[in-house]
N, C-alpha and C positions, 0 to 999 in steps of 0.2 A: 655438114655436121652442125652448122649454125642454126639452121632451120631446123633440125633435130630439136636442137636445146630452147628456141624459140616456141617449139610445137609441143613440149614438152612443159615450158611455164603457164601456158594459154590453158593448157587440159589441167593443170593444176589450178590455174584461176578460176576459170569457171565453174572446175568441179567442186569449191568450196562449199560448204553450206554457207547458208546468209548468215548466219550468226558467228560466221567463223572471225566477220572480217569488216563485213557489207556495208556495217554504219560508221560505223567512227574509224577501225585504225586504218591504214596502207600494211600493204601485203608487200610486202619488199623479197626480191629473190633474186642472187648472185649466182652468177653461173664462173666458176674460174676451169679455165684452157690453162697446163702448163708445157710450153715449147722449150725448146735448148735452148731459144737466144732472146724468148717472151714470156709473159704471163699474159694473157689475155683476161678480160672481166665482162661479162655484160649483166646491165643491172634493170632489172624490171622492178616497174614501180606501180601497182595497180590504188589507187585512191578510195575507201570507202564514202559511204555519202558525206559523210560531215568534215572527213578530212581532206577532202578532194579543196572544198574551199583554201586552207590554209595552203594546197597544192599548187592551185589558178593563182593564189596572189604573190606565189614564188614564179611563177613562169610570165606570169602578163602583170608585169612591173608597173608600168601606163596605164591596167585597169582599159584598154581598148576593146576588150575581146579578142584578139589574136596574139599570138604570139609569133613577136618578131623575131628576126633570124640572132640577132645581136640579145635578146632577153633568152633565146636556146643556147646561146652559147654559154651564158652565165650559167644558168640552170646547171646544163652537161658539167659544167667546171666546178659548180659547188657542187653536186654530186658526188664526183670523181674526187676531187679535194675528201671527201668525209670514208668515203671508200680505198682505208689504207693496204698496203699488200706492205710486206717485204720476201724474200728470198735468203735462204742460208741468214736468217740474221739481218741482211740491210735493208734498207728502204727503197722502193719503188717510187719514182714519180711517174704520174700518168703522163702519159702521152695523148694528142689531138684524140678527141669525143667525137662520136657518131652517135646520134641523135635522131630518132623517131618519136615526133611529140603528136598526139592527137588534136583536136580542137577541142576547141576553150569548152563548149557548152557539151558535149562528152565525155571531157572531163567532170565536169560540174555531175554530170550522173554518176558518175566513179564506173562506168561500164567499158572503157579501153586503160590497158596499161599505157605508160610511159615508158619507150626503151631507151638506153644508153649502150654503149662501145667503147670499149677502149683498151689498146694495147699498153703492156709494159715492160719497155727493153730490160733484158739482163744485159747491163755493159760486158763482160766478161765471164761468157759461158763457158764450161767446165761438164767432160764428161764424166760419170757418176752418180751417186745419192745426193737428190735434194731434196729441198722443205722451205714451200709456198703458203703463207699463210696472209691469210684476206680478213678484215675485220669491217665488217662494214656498220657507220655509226653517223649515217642521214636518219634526223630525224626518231631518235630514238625513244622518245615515251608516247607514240603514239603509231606505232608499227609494230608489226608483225613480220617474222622473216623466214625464207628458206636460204639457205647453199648449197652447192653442190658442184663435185667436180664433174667437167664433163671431156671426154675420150679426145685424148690430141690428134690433131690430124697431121702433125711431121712424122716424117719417120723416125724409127730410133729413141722414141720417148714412151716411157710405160708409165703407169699411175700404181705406184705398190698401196695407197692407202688412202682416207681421207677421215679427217676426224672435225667436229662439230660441237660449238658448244651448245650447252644446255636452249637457247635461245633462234639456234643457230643465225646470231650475228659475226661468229668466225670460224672460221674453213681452215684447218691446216690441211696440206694436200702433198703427202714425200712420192717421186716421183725419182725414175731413174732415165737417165740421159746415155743412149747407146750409142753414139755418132763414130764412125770412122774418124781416126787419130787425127785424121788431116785437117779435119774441119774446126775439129774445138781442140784447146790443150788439154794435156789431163788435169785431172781435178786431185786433190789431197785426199789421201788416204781413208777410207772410212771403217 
């Protein structure tokens, strides 16, 4: 399903018109998973021409031309840091980033995205009505954004809705959680 949602960002990128995006902002797009016991996020980061530079000098800190493994991890962490979630009301922190970075002077075309990963435990799943909402706020006066929830692959989790702001830099996403009793407690009343 990940490659769905991957295959799914790429047909969006490309299909832009060049004036959508092409010279100046970044095309920013969250994709949110909600599981019984995670929220998942992955975040595509495509660079127009002119933005792609303030992109390269977040990623290649040394100014070498590559990017090392210790400047992707920062990256993925500011990223993830700027890309808040909560659940029913609380806060998510992310957890370990997966990290697909292109090279420096590909970037520098703005012609491949930047992908991230990253899961987010629910400490205390509960079966029932929830409500996932994702605000993502990297780099905000010079992007562009999609969201989007995409279809769980656990059993027993359905998506009743998903709703987007005007920008869409946030995703509320109510979902219901079917699990056998055994697995999760039940959840309060709704």
């Amino acid at each position: 399903m990940m490659r769905l949602a991957w295959a799914v960002a790429a047909c969006v990128c490309l299909a832009l018109p060049v004036g959508a995006h092409r010279i100046s902002d970044m095309l920013q797009t969250v994709f949110v998973r909600c599981e019984a016991d995670r929220v998942e996020v992955e975040w595509v980061g495509l660079p127009g021409a002119t933005s792609s530079r303030a992109l390269v000098r977040l990623l290649d800190q040394d100014a070498d031309g590559k990017v090392a493994d210790d400047e992707q991890e920062r990256f993925a962490r500011l990223v993830a840091s700027k890309v808040r979630a909560r659940m029913d009301g609380r806060r998510l922190g992310p957890g370990p980033v997966e990290a697909s970075i292109p090279p420096i002077d590909m970037l520098r075309a703005g012609n491949v995205p930047v992908r991230l990963r990253w899961s987010l435990p629910v400490l205390a799943p509960t079966a029932g009505s929830h409500r996932a909402e994702v605000l993502n706020g990297f780099r905000a006066l010079d992007s562009v954004y999609l969201c989007g929830a995409v279809v769980p692959d656990g059993p027993g989790v359905r998506v009743l809705g998903q709703q987007r702001d005007r920008r869409q830099r946030r995703l509320t996403v109510r979902f219901e959680v079917e699990v056998p009793a055994s697995s999760l407690r039940p959840g309060p009343p709704t």
